[in-house]
C-alpha positions in Angstrom: 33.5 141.5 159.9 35.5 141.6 156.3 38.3 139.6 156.2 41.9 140.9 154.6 43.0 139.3 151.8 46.5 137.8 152.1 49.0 140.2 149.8 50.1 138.3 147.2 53.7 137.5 146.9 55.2 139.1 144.4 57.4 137.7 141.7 61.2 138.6 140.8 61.5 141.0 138.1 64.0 141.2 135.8 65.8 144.0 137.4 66.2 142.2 140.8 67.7 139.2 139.0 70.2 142.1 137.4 70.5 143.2 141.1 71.4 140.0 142.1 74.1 139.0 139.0 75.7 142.4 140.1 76.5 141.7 143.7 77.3 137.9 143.4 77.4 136.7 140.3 79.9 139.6 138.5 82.5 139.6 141.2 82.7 135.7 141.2 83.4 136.3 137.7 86.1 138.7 138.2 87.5 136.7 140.7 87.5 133.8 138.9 89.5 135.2 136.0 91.7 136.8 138.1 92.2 133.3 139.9 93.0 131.8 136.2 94.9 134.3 135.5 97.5 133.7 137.7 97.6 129.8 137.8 98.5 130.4 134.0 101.5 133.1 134.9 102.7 130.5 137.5 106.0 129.5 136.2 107.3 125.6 136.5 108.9 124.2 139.1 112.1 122.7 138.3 113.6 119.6 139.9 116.7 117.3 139.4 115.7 113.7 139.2 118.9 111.7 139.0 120.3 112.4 135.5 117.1 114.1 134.5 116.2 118.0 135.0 112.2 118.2 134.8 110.0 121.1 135.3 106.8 120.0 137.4 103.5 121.8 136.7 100.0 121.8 138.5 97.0 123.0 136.3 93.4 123.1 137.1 92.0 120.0 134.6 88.4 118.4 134.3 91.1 115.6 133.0 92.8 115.2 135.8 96.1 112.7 135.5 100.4 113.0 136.0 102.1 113.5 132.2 105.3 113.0 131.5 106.1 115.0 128.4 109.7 113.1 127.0 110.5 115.4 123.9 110.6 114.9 120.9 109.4 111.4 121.1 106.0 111.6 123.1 103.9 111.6 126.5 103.4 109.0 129.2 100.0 109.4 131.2 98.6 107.9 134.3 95.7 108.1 135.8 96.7 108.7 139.2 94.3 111.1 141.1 90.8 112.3 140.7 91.1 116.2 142.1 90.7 118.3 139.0 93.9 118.6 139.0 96.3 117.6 136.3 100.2 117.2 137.0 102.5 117.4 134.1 106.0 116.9 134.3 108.4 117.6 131.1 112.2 116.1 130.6 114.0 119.3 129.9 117.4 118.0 129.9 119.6 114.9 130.6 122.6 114.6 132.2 124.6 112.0 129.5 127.7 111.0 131.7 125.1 110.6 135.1 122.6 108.7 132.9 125.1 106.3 132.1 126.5 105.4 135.8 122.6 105.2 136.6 122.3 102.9 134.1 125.4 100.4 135.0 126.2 101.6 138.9 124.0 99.4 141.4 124.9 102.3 144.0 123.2 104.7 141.8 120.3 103.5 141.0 119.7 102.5 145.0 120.5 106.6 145.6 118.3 107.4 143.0 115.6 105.1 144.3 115.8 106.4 147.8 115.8 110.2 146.4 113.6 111.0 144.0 109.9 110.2 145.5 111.0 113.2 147.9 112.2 115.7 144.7 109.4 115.1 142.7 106.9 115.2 146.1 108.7 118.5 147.2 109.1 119.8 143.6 104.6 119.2 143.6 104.2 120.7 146.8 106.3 123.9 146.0 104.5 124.4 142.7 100.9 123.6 144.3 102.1 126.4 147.3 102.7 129.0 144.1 99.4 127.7 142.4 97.5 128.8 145.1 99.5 131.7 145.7 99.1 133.2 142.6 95.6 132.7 142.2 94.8 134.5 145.2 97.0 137.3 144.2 95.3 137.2 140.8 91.7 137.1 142.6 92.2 139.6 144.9 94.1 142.1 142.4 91.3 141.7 139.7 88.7 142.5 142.8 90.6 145.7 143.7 90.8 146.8 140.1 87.4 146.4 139.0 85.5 147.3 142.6 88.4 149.2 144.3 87.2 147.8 148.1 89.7 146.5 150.2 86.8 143.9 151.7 86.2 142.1 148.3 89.9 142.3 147.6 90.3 139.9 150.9 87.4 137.5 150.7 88.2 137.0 147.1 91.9 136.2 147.6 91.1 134.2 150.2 88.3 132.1 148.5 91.2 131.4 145.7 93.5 129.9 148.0 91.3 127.9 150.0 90.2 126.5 146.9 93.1 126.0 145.2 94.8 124.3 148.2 92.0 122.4 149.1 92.2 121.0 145.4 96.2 120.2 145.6 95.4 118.6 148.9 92.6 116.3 147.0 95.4 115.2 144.4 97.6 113.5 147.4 94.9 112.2 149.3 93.7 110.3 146.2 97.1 109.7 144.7 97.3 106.1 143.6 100.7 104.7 143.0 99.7 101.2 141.6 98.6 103.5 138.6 101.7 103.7 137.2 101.4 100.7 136.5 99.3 101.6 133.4 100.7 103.7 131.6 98.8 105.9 128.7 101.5 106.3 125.2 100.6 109.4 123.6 102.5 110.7 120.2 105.2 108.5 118.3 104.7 106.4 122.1 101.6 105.5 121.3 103.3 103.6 118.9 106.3 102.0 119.9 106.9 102.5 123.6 110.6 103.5 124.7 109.7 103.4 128.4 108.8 99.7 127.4 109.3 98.0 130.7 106.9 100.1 132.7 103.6 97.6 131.3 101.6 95.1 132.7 104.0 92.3 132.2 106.6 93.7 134.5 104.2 94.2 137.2 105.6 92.1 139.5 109.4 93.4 139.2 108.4 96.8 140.8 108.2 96.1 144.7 107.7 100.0 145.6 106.4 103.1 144.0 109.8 103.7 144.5 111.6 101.3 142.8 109.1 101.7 139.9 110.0 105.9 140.1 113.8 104.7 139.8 113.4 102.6 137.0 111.3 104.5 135.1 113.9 107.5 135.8 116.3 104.9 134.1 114.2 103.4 131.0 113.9 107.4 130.0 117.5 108.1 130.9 118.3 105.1 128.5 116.1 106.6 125.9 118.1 109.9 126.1 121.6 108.0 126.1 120.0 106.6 122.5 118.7 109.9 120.7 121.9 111.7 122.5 123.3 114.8 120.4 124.3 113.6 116.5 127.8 112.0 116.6 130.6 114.7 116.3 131.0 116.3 113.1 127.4 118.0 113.5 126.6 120.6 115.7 123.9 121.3 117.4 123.6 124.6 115.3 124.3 122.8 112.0 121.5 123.3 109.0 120.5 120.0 108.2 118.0 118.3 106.2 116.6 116.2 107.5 114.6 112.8 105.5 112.7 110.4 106.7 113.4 106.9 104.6 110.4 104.2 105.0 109.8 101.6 102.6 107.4 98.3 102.3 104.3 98.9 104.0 102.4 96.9 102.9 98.9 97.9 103.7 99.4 98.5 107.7 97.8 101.8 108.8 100.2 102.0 111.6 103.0 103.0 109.5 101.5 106.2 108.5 100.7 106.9 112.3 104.3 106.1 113.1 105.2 108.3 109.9 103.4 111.0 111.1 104.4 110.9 114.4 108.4 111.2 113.4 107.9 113.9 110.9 106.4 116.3 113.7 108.4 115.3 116.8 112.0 115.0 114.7 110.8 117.6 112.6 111.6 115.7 109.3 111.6 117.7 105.8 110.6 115.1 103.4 109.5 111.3 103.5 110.7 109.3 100.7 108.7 106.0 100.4 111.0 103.8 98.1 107.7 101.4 97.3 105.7 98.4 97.9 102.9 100.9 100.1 100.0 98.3 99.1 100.2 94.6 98.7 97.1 93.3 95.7 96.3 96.3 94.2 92.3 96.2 95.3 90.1 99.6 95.7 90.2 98.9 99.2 93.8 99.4 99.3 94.5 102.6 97.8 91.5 104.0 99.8 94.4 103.7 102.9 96.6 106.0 100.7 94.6 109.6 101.4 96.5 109.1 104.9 99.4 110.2 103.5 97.5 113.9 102.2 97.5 114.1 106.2 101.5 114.1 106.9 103.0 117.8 107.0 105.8 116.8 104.3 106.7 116.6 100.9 106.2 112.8 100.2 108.3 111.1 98.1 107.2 107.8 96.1 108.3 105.3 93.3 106.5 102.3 93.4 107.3 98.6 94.0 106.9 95.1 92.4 103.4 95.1 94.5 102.0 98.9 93.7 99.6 98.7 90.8 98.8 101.8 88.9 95.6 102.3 91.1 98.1 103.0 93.9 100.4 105.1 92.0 97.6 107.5 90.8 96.1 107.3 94.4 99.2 108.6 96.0 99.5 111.1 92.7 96.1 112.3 93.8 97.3 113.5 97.4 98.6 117.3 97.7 101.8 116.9 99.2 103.3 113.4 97.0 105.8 113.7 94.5 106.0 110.3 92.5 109.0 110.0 90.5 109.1 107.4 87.4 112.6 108.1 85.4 112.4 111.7 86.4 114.3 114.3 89.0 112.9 116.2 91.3 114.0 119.0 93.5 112.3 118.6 97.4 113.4 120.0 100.6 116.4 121.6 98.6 117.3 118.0 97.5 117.7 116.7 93.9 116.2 112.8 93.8 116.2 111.0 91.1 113.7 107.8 91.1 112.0 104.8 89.1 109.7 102.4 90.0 109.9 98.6 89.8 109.3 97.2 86.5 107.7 94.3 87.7 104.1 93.7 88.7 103.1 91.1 91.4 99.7 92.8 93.0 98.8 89.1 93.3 101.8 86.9 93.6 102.5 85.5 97.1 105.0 82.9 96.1 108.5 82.5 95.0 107.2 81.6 91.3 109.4 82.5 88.0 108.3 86.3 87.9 110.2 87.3 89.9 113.4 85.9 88.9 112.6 85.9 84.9 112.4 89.8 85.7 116.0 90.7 87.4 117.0 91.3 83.9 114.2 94.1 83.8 114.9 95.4 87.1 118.8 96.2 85.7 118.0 98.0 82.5 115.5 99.8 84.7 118.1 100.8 86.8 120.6 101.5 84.0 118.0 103.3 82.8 117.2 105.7 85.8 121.2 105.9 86.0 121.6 107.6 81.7 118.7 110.0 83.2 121.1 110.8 85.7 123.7 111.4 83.4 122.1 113.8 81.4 120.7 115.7 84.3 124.2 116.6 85.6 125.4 116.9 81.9 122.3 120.0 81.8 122.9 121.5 85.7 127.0 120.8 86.4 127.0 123.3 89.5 123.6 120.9 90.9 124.0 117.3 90.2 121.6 114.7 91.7 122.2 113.8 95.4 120.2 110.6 95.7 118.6 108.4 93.7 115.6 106.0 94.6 114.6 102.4 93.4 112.9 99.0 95.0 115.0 96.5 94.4 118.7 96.9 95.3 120.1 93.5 93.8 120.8 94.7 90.2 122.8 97.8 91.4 125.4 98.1 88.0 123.3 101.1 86.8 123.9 103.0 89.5 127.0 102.6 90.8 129.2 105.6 90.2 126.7 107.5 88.9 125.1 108.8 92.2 126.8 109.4 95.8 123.5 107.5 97.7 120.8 104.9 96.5 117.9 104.0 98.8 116.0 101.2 98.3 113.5 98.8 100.0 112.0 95.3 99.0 114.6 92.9 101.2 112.2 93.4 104.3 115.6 94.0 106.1 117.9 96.4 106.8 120.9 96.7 105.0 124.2 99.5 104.8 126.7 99.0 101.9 129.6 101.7 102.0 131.3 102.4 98.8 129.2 99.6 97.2 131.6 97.6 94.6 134.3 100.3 95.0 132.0 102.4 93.0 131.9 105.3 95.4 128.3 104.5 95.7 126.5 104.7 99.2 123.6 102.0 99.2 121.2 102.2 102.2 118.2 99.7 101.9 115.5 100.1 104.8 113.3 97.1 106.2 109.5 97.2 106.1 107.5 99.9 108.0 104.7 98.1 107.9 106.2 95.1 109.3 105.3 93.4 105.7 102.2 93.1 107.2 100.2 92.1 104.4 102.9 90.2 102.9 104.1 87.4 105.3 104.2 89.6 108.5 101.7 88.0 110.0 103.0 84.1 109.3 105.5 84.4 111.8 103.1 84.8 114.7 100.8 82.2 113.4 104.0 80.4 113.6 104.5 81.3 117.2 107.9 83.2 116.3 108.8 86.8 116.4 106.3 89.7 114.4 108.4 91.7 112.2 109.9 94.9 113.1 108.6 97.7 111.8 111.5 99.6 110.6 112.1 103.6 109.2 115.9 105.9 108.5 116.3 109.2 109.5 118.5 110.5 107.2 120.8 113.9 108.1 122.1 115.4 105.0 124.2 118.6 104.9 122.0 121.9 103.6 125.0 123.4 101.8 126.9 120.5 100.4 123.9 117.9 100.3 126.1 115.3 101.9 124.7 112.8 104.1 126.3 112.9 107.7 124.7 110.9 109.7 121.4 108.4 109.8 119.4 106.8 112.9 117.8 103.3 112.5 114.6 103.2 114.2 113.6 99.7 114.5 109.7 99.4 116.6 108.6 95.9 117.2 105.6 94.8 115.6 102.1 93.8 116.0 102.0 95.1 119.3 105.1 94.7 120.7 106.2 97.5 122.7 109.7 98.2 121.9 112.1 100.3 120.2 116.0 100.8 119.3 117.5 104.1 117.9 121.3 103.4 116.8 122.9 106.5 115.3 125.6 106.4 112.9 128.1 108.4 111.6 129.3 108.4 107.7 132.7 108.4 107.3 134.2 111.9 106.8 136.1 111.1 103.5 134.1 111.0 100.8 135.0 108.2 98.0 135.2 109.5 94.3 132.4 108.1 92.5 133.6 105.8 89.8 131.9 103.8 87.1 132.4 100.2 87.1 133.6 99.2 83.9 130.7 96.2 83.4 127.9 99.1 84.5 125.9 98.2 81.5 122.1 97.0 80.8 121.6 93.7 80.1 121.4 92.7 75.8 118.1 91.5 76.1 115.5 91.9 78.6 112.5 88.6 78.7 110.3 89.9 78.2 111.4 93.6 76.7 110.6 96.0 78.9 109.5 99.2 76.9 111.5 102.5 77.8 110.0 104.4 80.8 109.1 108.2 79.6 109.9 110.8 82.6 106.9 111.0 84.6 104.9 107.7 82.8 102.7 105.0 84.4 103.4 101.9 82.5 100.2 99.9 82.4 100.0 97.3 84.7 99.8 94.6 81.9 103.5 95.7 80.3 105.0 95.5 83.1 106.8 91.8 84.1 104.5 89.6 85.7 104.8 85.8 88.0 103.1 83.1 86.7 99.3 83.0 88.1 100.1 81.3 91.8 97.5 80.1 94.3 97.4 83.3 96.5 94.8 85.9 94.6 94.2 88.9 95.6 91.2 89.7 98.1 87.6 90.4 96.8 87.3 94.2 96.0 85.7 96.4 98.7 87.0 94.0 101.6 90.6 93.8 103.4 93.0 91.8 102.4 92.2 87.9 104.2 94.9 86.3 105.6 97.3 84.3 103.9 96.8 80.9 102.8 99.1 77.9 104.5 102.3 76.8 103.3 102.9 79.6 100.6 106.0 81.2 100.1 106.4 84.9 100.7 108.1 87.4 98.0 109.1 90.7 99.6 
């Protein structure tokens, strides 16, 4: 008796896996773009929050989290689910006169605590209901098109919506409130946060996600009150140009983060830097410089008592910096005139003689910068300079009456002198971005006081007439702090005549000389007015700068 031998399975063949990828795989595919494709037409939701109007948006996200988009400054993220599911919410408008009741009405801020869980949870529901709506409409017309049987059409549809609502339902059930506690800065927050009071410190203030809801409603309603519409005198529609002023950096990264940050989001047309970007002049310095290649801007630079001609030819080198030495220069449809400091203290960290033996050179190089202005308007009447740019602001006599607005830097404060000496001269000096970082920003900690602000100008100057209108201080605490103030200000609508004073003229003698500057010349480091050698030197080249020795005096 023969025995049969057992038929050998046979293996799947290319054309049966085809068979396969047809009838399942392809129509999941089509379904699955037809699902997407109608989660991305599914329009916002809008809801009114107290003062605020905010559209609410559900997306399908293998980051899942609740943004807060607060234009132009930012984002605020938690991570407050784990569906794949993100929810992002954006401020589209406040209401100004409501913000401000919110902000000092005890009755309103109780309302708004007891209303706006429910509008934001009903404004989420709604949008999650058109979510899944629309992506089983997409689904099931995407089936119908490509396969034309009503069947398909169905199950598809119906697979969308399960699945989308079964996702919106995971997002609530793993909704965790305490998360907003920790909130995630993204954009010029990441830097200096305006919602400032929703942080870890204040954890214990906030009894209820309510009352943390409410008060975060107010901490952005008070950000809005701040960056409200420009005073009147410029409408919304006005053409502006608009300058970013930053000065005395000092070697801190951050400020070019923060820089960048308020280009984009205020959308800035030019950054003038009015000096002292590094603090010893070391290789390791002007490698920080290429940051500013990064920033979108013309860049505008003279340098300071500190900048060394390493750092002048590194910020030369980038693609977007115009440095001005005795020279003007049109940018952004604005005509600035600019010198650099004539002193040189890369390694001075003390109040020694240098700096005082060279006010005399800091005045002829202002009276100097103010003949070049002179003979600039003498050559283009119809387009004389609008601003001019140097370090120091305490030997002003050159410019006066020679130029509506100076900007300067070097006090490490902020300072606003109207009609300076009756001169007709505007003088705006700006604190330190950098929070003087490397030079003395850091002693006040290590004396247990207050870091430094870190302070910038926006600067709104009319695009026909070139007259300034308007500037916002933006003062960001420093090291860490997490804080910031916007005051706006308007400039006074009548414009004062410019007028020369009648002592406007460079000192006799200079100690020691200082050579005349050459449009567009780097004078060496070694003719340019320098301290006495001090007990602070400069770092080692190739590391960063150490920190500063005890008991020394700082120079801005």
């Amino acid at each position: 008796m023969t025995r049969r031998r057992p038929t050998a399975r046979r293996r799947p063949t290319w054309r049966s896996t085809a068979r396969v990828l047809r009838r399942w795989g392809l129509p999941l595919v089509v379904g699955l773009l037809g699902a997407a494709l109608g989660i991305l037409l599914t329009p916002a939701t809008t809801v009114q929050v107290g003062p605020l109007t905010a559209s609410v948006h559900l997306r399908p996200s293998l980051d899942p989290r609740t943004v807060i988009l607060l234009p132009p400054v930012g984002e605020v993220s938690f991570d407050t689910h784990t569906a794949p599911v993100a929810i992002e919410a954006r401020v589209l408008s406040v209401d100004i006169a409501e913000a401000e009741d919110l902000l000092y009405d005890d009755h309103a801020l109780a309302t708004l605590e007891r209303t706006a869980p429910d509008a934001i949870t009903s404004a989420a529901l709604r949008n999650a209901g058109l979510n899944a709506l629309l992506a089983s409409l997409g689904a099931a017309g995407a089936m119908a098109l490509t396969y034309r049987r009503v069947r398909r059409s169905v199950v598809a549809g119906g697979t969308a919506l399960g699945v989308t609502a079964v996702s919106c339902g995971l997002v609530g059930a793993t909704f965790r409130p305490q998360a907003l506690y920790q909130p995630q800065f993204d954009g010029l927050l990441s830097q200096a946060a305006y919602v400032a009071d929703i942080s870890h410190s204040t954890i214990a203030d906030y009894s209820s996600y309510r009352a943390t809801l409410a008060d975060f409603v107010g901490q952005v309603s008070a950000l809005y009150i701040a960056a409200d519409s420009l005073p009147a005198g410029i409408g919304a529609d006005q053409d502006l140009i608009t300058v970013l002023h930053v000065s005395d950096i000092h070697d801190n990264p951050q400020a070019f983060d923060v820089i960048d940050q308020l280009t984009g989001q205020f959308d800035v047309d030019a950054v003038i830097d009015t000096g002292d970007i590094v603090s010893w002049g070391t290789p390791w310095e002007d490698d920080l410089l290429t940051a500013i290649g990064g920033i979108d801007v013309p860049y505008v630079f003279i340098s300071g008592n500190h900048d060394g001609a390493g750092a002048v030819a590194a910020v030369s080198a980038q693609p977007n910096a115009v440095v001005l030495n005795n020279q003007v220069a049109d940018v952004a449809g604005l005509r600035i005139a600019g010198i650099g400091d004539p002193r040189f203290a890369a390694d001075d960290d003390s109040d020694a003689g240098g700096f005082a033996r060279g006010k005399d050179a800091v005045a002829a190089t202002t009276t100097q910068l103010g003949d070049t202005i002179d003979e600039y308007d003498a050559a283009h009447p119809d387009a004389p300079v609008d601003l001019a740019l140097v370090h120091d602001p305490t030997q002003p006599l050159g410019l006066e009456g020679r130029v509506p607005l100076v900007l300067s830097g070097h006090l490490h404060t902020d300072k606003i002198e109207l009609d300076r000496d009756g001169s007709g001269t505007d003088w705006l000096t700006v604190g330190s971005t950098g929070g003087a970082l490397a030079s003395g920003g850091v002693r006040p900690v290590a004396d247990g006081g207050e870091p430094l602000d870190l302070s910038a100008r926006m600067l709104y100057f009319d695009a026909d007439t070139h007259r300034l209108l308007a500037y916002d201080d933006i003062t960001m605490g420093g090291l860490g702090l997490v804080s910031v103030s916007i005051q706006r200000h308007q400039m006074p609508a009548d414009e004062e005549q410019l007028t020369v004073p009648e002592d406007a003229t460079a000192p006799a003698s200079t100690d020691p000389a200082l050579p005349s500057i050459s449009p567009g010349e780097t004078v060496p480091d070694d003719e340019r007015v320098t301290p006495d050698p001090t007990d602070s030197p400069a770092p080692a080249e190739g590391t960063p700068p150490a920190r500063e020795q005890e008991g020394a005096t700082t120079t801005p």
